[in-house]
MIMARKOL-719394 format. One record per residue (C-alpha): residue in one letter; chain; x, z, y. Coordinates in nm, 4 decimals, decimal comma. Layout:
<atom><type>a</type><mol>A</mol><u>X</u><w>Z</w><v>Y</v></atom>
...
//
This chain:
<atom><type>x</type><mol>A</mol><u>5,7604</u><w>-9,1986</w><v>-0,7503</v></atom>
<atom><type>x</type><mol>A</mol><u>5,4840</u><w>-8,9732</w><v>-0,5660</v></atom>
<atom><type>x</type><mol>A</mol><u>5,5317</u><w>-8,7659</w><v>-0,3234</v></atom>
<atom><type>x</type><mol>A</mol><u>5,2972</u><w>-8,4252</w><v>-0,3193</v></atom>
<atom><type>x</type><mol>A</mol><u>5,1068</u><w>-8,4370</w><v>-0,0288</v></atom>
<atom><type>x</type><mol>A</mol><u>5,2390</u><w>-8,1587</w><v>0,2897</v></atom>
<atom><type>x</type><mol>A</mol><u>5,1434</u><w>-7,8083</w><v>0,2249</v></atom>
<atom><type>x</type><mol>A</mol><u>4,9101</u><w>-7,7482</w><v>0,5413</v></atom>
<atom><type>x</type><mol>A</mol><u>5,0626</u><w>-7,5397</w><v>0,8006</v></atom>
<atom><type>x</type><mol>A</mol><u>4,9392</u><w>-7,1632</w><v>0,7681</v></atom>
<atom><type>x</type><mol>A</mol><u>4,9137</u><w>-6,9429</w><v>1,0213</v></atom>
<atom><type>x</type><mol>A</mol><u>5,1544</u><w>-6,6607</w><v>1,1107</v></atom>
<atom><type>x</type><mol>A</mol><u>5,0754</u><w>-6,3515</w><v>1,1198</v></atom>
<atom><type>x</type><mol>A</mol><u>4,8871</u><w>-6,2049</w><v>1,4605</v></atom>
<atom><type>x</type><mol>A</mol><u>5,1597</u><w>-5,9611</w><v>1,6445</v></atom>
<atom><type>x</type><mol>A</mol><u>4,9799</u><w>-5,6447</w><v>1,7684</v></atom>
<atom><type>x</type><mol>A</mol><u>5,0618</u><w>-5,5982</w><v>2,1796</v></atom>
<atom><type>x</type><mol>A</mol><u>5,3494</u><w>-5,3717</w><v>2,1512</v></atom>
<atom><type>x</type><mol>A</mol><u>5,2711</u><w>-4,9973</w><v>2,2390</v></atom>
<atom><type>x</type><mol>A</mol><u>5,3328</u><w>-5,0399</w><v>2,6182</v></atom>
<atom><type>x</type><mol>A</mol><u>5,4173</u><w>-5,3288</w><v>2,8416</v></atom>
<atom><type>x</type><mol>A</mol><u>5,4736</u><w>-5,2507</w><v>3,2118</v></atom>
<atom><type>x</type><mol>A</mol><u>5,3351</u><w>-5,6155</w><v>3,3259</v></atom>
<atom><type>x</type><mol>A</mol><u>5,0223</u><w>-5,5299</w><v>3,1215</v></atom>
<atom><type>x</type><mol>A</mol><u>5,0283</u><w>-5,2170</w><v>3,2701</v></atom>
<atom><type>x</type><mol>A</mol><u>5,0150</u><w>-5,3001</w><v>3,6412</v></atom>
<atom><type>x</type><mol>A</mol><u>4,7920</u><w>-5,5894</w><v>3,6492</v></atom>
<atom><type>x</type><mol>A</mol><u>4,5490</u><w>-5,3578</w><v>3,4602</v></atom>
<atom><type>x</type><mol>A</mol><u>4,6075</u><w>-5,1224</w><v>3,7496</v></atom>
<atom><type>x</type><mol>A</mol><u>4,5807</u><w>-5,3907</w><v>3,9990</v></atom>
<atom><type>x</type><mol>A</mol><u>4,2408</u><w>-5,5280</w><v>3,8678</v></atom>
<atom><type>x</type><mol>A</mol><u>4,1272</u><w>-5,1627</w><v>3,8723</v></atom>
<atom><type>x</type><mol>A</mol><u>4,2151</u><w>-5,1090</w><v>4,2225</v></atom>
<atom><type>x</type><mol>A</mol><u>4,0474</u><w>-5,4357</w><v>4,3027</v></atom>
<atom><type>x</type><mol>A</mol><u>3,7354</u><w>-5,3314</w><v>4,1805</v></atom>
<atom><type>x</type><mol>A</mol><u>3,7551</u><w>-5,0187</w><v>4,3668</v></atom>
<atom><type>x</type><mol>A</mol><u>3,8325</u><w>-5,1904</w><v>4,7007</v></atom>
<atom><type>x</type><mol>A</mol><u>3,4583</u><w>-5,3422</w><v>4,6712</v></atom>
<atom><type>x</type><mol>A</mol><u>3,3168</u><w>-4,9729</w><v>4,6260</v></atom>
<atom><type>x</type><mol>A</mol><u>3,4034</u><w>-4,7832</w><v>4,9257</v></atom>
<atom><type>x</type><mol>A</mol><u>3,1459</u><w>-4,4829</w><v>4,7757</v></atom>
<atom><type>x</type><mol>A</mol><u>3,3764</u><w>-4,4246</w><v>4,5001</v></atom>
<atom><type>x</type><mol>A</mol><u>3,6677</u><w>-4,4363</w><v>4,7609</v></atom>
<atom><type>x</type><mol>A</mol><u>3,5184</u><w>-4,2108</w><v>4,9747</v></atom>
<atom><type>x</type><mol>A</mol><u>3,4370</u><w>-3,9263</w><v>4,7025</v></atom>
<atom><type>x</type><mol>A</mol><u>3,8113</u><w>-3,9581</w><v>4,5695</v></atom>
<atom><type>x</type><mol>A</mol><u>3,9271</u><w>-3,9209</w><v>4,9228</v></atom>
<atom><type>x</type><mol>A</mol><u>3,7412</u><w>-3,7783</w><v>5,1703</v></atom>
<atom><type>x</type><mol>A</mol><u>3,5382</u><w>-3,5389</w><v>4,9529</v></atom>
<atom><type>x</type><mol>A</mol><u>3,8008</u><w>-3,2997</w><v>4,9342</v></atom>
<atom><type>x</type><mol>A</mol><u>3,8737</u><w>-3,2989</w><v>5,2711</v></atom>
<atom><type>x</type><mol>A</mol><u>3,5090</u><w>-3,2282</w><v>5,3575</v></atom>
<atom><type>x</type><mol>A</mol><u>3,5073</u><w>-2,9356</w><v>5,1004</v></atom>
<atom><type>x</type><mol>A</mol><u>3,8116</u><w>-2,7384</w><v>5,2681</v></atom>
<atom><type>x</type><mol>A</mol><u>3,7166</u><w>-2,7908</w><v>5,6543</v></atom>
<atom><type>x</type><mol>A</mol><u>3,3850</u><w>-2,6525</w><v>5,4877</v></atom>
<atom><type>x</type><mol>A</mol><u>3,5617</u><w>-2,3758</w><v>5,3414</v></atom>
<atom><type>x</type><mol>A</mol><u>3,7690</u><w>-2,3358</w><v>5,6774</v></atom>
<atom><type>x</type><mol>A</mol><u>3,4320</u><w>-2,2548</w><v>5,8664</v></atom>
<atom><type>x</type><mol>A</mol><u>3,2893</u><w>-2,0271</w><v>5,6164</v></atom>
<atom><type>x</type><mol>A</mol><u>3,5924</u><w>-1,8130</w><v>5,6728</v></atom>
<atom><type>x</type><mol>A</mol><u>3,6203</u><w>-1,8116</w><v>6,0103</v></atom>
<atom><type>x</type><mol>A</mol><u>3,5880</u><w>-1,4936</w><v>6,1023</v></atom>
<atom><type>x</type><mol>A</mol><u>3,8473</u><w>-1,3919</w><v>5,8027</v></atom>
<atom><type>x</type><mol>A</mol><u>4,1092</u><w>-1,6495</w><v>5,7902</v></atom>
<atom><type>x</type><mol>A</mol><u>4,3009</u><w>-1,4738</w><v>5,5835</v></atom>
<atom><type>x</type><mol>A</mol><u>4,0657</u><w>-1,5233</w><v>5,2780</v></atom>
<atom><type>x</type><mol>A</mol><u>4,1148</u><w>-1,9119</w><v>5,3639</v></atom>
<atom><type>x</type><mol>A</mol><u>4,4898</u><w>-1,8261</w><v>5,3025</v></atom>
<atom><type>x</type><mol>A</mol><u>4,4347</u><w>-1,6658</w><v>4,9948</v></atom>
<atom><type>x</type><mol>A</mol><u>4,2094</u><w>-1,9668</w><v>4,8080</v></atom>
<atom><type>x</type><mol>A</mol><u>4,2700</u><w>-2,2075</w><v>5,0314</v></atom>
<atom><type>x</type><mol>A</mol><u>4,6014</u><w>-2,3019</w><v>4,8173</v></atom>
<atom><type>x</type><mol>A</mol><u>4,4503</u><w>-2,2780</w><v>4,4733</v></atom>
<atom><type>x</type><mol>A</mol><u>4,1576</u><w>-2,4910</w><v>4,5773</v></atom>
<atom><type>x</type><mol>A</mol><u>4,3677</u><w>-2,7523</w><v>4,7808</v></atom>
<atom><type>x</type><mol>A</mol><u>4,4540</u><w>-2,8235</w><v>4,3567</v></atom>
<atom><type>x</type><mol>A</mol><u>4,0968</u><w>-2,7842</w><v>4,2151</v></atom>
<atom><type>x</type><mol>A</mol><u>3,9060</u><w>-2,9904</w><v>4,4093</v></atom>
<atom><type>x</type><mol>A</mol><u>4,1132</u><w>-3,3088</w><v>4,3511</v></atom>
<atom><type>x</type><mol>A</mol><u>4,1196</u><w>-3,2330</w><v>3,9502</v></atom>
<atom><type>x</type><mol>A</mol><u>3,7146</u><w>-3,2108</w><v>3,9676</v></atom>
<atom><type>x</type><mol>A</mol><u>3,6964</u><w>-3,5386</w><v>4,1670</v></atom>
<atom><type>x</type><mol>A</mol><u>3,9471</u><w>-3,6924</w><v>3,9674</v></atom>
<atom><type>x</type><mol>A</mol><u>3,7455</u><w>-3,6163</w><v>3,6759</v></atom>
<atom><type>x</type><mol>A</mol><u>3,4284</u><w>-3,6951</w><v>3,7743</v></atom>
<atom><type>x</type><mol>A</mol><u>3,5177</u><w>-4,0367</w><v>3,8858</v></atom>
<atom><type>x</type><mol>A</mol><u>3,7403</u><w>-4,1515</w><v>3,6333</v></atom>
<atom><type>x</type><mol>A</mol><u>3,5591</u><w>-4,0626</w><v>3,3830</v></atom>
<atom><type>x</type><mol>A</mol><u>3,2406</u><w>-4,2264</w><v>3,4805</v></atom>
<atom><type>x</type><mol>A</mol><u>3,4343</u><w>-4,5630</w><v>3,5956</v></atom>
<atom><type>x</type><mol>A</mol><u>3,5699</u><w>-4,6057</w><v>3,2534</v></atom>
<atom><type>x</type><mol>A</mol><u>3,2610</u><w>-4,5499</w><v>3,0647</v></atom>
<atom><type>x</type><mol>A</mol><u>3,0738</u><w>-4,8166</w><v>3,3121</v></atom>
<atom><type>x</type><mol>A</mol><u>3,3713</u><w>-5,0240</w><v>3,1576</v></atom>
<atom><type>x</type><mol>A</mol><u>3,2911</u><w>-4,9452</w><v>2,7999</v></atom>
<atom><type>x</type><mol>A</mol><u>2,9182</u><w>-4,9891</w><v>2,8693</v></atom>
<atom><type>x</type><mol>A</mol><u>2,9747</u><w>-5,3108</w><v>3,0228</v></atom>
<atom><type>x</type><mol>A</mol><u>3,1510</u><w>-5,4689</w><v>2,7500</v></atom>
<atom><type>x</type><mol>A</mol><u>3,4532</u><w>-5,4939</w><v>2,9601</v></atom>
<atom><type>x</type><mol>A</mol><u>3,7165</u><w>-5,2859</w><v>2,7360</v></atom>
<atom><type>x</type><mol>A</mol><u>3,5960</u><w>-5,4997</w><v>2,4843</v></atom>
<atom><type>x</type><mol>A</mol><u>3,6667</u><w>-5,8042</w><v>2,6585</v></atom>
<atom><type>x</type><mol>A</mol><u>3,9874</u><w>-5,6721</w><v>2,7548</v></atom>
<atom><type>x</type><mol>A</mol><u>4,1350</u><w>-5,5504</w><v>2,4097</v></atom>
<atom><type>x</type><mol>A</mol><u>4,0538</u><w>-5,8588</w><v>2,2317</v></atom>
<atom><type>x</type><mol>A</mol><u>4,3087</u><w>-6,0089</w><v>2,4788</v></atom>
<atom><type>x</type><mol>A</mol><u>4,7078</u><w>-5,9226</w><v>2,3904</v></atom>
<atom><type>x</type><mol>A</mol><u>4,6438</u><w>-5,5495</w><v>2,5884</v></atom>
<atom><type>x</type><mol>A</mol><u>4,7085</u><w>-5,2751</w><v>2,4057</v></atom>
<atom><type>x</type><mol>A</mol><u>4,5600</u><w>-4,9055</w><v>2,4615</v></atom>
<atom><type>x</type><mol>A</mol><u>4,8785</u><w>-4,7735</w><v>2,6080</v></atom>
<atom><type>x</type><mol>A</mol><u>4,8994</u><w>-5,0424</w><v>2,8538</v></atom>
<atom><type>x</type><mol>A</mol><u>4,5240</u><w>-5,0225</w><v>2,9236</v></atom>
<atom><type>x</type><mol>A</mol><u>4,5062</u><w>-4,6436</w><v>2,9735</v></atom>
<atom><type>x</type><mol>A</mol><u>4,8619</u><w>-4,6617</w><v>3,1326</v></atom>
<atom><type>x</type><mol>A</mol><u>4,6815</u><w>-4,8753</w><v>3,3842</v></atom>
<atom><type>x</type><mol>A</mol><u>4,3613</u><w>-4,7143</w><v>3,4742</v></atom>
<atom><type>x</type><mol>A</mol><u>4,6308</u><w>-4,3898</w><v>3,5408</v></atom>
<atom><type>x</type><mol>A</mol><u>4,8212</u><w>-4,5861</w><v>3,7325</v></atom>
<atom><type>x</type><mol>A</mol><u>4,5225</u><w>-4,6980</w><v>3,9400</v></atom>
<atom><type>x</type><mol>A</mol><u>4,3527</u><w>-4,3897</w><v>3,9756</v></atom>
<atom><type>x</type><mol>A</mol><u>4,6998</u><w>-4,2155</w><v>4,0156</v></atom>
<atom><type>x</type><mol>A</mol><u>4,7549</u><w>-4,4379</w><v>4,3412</v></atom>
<atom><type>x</type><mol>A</mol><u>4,4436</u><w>-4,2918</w><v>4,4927</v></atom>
<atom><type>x</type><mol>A</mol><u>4,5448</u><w>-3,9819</w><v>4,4066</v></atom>
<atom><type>x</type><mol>A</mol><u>4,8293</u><w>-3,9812</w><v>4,6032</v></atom>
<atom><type>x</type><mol>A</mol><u>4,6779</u><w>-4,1063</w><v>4,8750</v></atom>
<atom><type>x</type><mol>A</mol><u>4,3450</u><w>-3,8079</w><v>4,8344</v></atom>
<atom><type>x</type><mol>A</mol><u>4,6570</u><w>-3,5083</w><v>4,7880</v></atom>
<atom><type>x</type><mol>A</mol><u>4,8096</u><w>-3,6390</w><v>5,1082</v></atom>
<atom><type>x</type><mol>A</mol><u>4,5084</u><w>-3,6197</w><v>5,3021</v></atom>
<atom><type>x</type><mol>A</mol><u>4,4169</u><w>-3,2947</w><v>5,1911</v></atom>
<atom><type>x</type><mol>A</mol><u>4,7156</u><w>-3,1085</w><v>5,1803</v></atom>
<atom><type>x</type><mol>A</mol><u>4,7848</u><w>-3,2267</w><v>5,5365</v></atom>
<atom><type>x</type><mol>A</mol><u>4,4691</u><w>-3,1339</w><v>5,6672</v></atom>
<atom><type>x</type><mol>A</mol><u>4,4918</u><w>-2,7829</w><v>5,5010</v></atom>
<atom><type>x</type><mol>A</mol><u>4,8228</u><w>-2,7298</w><v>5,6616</v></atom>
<atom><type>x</type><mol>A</mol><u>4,8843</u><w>-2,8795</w><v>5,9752</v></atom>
<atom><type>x</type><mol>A</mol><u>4,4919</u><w>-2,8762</w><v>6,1068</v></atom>
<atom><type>x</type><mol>A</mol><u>4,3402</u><w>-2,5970</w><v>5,9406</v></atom>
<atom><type>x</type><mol>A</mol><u>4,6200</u><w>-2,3888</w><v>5,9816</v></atom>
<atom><type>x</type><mol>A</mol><u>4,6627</u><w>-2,2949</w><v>5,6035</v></atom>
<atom><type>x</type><mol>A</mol><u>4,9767</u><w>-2,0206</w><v>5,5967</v></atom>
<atom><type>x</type><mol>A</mol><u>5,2058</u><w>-2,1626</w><v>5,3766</v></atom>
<atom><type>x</type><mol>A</mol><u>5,5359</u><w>-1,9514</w><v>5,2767</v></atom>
<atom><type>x</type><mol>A</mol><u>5,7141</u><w>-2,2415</w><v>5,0768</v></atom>
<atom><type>x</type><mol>A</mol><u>5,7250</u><w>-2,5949</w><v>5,1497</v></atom>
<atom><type>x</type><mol>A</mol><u>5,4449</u><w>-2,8069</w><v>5,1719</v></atom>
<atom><type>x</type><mol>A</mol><u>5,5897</u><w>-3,0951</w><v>4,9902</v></atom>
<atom><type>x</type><mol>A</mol><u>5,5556</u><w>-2,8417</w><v>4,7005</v></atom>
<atom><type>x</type><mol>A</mol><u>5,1757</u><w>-2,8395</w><v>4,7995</v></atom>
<atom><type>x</type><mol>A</mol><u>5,1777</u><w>-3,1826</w><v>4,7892</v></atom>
<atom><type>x</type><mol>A</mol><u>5,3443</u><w>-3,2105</w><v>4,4361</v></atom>
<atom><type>x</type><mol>A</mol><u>5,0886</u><w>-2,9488</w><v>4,2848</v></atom>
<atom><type>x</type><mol>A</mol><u>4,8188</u><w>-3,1227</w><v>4,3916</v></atom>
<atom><type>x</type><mol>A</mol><u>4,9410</u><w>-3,5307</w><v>4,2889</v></atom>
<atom><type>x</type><mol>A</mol><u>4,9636</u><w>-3,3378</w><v>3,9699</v></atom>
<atom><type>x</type><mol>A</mol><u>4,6456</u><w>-3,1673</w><v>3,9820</v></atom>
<atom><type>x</type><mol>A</mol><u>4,4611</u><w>-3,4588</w><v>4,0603</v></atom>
<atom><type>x</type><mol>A</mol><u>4,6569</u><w>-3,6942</w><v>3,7960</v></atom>
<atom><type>x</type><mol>A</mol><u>4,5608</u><w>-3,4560</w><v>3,5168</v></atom>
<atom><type>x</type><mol>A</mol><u>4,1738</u><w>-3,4881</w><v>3,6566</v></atom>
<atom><type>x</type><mol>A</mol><u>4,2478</u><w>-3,8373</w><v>3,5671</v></atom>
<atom><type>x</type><mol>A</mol><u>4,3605</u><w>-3,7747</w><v>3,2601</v></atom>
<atom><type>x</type><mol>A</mol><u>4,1191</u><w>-3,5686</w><v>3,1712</v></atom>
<atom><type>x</type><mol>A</mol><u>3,8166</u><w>-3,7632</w><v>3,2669</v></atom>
<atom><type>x</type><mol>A</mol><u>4,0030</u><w>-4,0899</w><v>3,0831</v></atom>
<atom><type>x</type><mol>A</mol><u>3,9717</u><w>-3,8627</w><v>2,7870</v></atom>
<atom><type>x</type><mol>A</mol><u>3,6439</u><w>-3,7934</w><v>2,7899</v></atom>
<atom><type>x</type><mol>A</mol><u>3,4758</u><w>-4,1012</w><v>2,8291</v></atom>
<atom><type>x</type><mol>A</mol><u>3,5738</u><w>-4,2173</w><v>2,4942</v></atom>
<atom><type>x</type><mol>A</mol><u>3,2941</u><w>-3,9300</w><v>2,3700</v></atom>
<atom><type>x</type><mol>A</mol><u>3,0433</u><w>-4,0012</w><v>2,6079</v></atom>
<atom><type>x</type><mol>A</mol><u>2,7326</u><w>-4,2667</w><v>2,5314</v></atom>
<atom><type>x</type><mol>A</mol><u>2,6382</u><w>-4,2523</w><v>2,9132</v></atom>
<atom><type>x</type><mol>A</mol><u>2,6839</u><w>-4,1912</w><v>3,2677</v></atom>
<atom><type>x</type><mol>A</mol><u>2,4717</u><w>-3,8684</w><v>3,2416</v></atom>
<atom><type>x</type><mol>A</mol><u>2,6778</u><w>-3,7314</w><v>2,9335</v></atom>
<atom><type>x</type><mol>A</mol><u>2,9821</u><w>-3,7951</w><v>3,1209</v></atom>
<atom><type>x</type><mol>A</mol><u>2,8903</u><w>-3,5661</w><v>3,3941</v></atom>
<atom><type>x</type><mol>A</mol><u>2,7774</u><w>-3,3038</w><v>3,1218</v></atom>
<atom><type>x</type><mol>A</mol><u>3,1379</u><w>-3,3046</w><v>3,0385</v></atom>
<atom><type>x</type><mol>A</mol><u>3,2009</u><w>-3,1297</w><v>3,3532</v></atom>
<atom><type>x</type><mol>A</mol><u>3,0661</u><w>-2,7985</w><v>3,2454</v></atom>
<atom><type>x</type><mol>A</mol><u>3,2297</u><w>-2,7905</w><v>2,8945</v></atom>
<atom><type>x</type><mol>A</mol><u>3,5537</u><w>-2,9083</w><v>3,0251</v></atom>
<atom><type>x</type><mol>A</mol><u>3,5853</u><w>-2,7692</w><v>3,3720</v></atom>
<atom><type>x</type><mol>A</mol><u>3,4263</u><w>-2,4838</w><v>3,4538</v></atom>
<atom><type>x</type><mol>A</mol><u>3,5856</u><w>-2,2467</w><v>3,2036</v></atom>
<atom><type>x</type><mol>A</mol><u>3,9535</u><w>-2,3642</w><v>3,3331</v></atom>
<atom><type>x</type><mol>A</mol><u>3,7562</u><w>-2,2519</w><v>3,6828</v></atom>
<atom><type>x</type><mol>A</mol><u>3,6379</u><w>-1,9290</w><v>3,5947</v></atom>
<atom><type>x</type><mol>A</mol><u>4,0071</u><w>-1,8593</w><v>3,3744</v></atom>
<atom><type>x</type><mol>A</mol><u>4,2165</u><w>-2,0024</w><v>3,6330</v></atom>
<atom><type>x</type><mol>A</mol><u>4,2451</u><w>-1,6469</w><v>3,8459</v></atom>
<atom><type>x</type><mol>A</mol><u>4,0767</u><w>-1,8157</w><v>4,1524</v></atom>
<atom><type>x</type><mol>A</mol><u>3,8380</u><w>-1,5224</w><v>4,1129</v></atom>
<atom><type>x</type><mol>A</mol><u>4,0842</u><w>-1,2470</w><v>3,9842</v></atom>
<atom><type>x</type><mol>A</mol><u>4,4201</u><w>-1,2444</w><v>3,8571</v></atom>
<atom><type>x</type><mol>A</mol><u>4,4301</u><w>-1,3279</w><v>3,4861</v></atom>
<atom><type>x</type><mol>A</mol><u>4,6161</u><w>-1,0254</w><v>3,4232</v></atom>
<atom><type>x</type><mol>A</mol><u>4,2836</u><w>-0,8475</w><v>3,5447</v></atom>
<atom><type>x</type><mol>A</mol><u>4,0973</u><w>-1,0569</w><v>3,2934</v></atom>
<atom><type>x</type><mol>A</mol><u>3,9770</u><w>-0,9322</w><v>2,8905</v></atom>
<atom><type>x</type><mol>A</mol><u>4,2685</u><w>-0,9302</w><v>2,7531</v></atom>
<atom><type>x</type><mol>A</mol><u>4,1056</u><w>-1,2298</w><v>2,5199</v></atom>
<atom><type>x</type><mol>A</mol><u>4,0253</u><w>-1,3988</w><v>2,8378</v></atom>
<atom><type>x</type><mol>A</mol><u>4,3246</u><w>-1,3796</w><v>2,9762</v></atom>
<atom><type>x</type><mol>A</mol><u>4,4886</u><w>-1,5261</w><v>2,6536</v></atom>
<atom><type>x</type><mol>A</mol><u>4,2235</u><w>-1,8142</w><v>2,6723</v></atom>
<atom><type>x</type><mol>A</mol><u>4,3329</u><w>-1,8192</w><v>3,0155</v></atom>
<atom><type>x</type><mol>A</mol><u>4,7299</u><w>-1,8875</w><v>2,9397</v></atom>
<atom><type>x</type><mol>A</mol><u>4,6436</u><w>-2,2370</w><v>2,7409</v></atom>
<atom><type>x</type><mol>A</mol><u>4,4513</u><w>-2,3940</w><v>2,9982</v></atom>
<atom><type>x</type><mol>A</mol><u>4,6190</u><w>-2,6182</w><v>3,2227</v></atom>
<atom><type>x</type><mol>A</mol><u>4,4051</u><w>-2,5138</w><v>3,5573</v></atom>
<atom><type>x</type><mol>A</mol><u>4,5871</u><w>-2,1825</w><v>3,5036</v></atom>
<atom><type>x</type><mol>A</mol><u>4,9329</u><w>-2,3115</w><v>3,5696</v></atom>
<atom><type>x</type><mol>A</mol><u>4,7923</u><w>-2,5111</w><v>3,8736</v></atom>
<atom><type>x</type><mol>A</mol><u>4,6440</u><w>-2,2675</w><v>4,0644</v></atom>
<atom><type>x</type><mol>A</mol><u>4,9715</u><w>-2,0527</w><v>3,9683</v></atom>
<atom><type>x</type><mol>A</mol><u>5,1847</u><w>-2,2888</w><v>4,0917</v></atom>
<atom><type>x</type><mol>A</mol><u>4,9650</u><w>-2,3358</w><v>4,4251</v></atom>
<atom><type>x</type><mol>A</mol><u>5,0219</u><w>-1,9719</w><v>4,4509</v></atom>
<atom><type>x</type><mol>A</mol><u>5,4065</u><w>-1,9545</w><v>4,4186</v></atom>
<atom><type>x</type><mol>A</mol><u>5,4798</u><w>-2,1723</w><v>4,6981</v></atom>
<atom><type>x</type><mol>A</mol><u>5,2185</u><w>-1,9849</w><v>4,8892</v></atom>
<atom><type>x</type><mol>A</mol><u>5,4297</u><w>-1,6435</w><v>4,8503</v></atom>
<atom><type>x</type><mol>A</mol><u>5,8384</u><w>-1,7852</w><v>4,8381</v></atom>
<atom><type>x</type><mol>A</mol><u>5,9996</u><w>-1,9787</w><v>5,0668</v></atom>
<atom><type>x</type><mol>A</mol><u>6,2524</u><w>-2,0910</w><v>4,7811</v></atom>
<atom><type>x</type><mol>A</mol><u>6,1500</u><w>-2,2584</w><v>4,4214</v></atom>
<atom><type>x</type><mol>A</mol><u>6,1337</u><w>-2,0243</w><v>4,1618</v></atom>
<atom><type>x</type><mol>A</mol><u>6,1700</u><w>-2,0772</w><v>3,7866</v></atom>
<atom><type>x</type><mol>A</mol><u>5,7816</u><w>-1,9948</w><v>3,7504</v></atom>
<atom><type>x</type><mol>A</mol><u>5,6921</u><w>-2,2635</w><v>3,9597</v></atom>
<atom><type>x</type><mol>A</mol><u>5,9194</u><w>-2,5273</w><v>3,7894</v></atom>
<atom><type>x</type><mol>A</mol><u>5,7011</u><w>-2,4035</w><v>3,4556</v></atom>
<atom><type>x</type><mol>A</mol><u>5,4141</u><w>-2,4236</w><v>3,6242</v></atom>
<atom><type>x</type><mol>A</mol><u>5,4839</u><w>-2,8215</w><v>3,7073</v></atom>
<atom><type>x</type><mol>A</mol><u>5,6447</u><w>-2,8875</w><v>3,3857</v></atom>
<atom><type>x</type><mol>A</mol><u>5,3186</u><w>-2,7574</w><v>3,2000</v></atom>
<atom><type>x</type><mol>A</mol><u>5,0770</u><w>-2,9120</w><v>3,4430</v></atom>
<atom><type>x</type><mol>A</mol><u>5,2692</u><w>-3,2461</w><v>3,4153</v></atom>
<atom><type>x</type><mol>A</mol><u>5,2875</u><w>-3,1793</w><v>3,0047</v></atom>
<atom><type>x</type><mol>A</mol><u>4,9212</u><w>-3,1731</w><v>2,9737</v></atom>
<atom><type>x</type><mol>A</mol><u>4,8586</u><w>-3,4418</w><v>3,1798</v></atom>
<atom><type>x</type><mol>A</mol><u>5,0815</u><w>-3,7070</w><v>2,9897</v></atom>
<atom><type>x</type><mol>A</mol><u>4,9483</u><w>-3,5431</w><v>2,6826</v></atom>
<atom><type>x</type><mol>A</mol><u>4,5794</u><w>-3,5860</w><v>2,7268</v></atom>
<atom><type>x</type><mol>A</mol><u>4,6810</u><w>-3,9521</w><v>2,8379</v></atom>
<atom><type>x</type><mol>A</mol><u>4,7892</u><w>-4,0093</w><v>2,5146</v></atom>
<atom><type>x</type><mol>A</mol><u>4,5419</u><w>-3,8482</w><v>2,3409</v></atom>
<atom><type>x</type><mol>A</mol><u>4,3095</u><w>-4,0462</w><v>2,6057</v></atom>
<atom><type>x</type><mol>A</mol><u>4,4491</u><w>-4,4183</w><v>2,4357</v></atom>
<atom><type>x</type><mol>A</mol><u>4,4472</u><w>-4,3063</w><v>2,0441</v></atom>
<atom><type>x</type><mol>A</mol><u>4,0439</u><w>-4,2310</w><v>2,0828</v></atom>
<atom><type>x</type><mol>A</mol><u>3,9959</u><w>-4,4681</w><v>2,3139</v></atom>
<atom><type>x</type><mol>A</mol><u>3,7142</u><w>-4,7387</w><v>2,1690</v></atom>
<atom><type>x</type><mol>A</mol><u>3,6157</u><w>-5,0742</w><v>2,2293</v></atom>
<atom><type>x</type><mol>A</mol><u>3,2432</u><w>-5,0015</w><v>2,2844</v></atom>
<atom><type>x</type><mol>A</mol><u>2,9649</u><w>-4,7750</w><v>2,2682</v></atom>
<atom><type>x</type><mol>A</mol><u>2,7378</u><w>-4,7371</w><v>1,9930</v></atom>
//
């Protein structure tokens, strides 16, 4: 009697990382925030830069502080977004360039978990860059706020996590450091000139002003602007979060499906 010989063992089948994973998640974020610990320049343009930038705009309007009132609000939300941007995207391309994403997604990290992370990262500085400024605009600049500036303060984090968003999104279309910061223009400075920091959108061609109503910056500065004028919150501002926070986890996403691996 023979017996057949064992059938050699065959491999399973490799299991994808599922779509998100909050332990993947954080120690992506933590390795992040690691890496920024040992580069206090980056620190210091997420933080202090837009501190700088509103005791600068302060002293310009000294002898008319009630301009300062009247921007001071809408660009306590811009300047985090545009340092947000700038520095997130640039940090993740170094990544691609590096051949660290690639590293990283050949291990069981998915591009949820991995964008997830870097927002989460980036995010914590945020908050930390929001707080700084919107307490400096307030309490030491003497900024004339109507509502309450935890309101401020929410605006902003949100201002400054879509930046992050943003500039996450980016970076998978840029080949280099340079190209990221040509994003800037293409992606930031129509929401500036649309936003109504210059006029009121209503003001605007009436095909600006529609241009105007899709771009998240609008809804921002808006929302800077309702606390400024109401002591209570109105329904306009809860839009104005809800579509500011919308856009934000929206580009995130669209941030992880073109995310790539490397750059050509």
């Amino acid at each position: 009697m023979t017996t057949s010989a064992p059938h050699a063992a065959t491999p399973g089948p490799i299991t994808p990382p599922s779509a998100f994973n909050a332990s993947r998640t954080t120690a992506t974020a933590a390795r992040v925030l690691r890496q920024l610990r040992h580069d206090p320049r980056t620190v210091a343009l997420m933080v202090l830069v837009p501190c700088v930038m509103l005791v600068l705009l302060r002293y310009v309007f000294d002898a008319s502080p009630r301009t300062f009132d009247d921007i001071g609000a809408s660009l306590l939300g811009i300047f985090p977004l545009i340092t947000m941007f700038l520095v997130t995207s640039i940090a993740t391309l170094r990544e691609r360039t590096s051949g660290t994403l690639e590293r990283l997604l050949a291990m069981p990290l998915g591009k949820a978990d991995l964008i997830a992370g870097y927002a989460l990262a980036f995010g914590t500085l945020a908050i930390i860059q929001s707080a700084l400024a919107t307490g400096l605009a307030v309490w030491f600049l003497g900024l004339d706020v109507t509502g309450s500036p935890w309101l401020l303060l929410l605006v902003a984090l949100l201002d400054a996590l879509l930046g992050t968003a943003l500039g996450l999104f980016v970076s998978a279309f840029a080949a280099s450091e340079f190209q990221a910061v040509q994003f800037m223009p293409a992606v930031i400075f129509p929401q500036l000139l649309l936003c109504g920091l210059f006029t009121p959108r209503d003001q605007m061609h009436p095909v600006l002003e529609a241009i105007s109503d899709v771009l998240p910056m609008s809804y921002a500065v808006d929302g800077m602007n309702e606390v400024m004028r109401h002591t209570d919150m109105t329904a306009t501002f809860v839009r104005d979060v809800l579509i500011v926070a919308g856009c934000a986890l929206l580009v995130l996403g669209l941030g992880a499906a073109t995310l790539r691996r490397r750059t050509p």
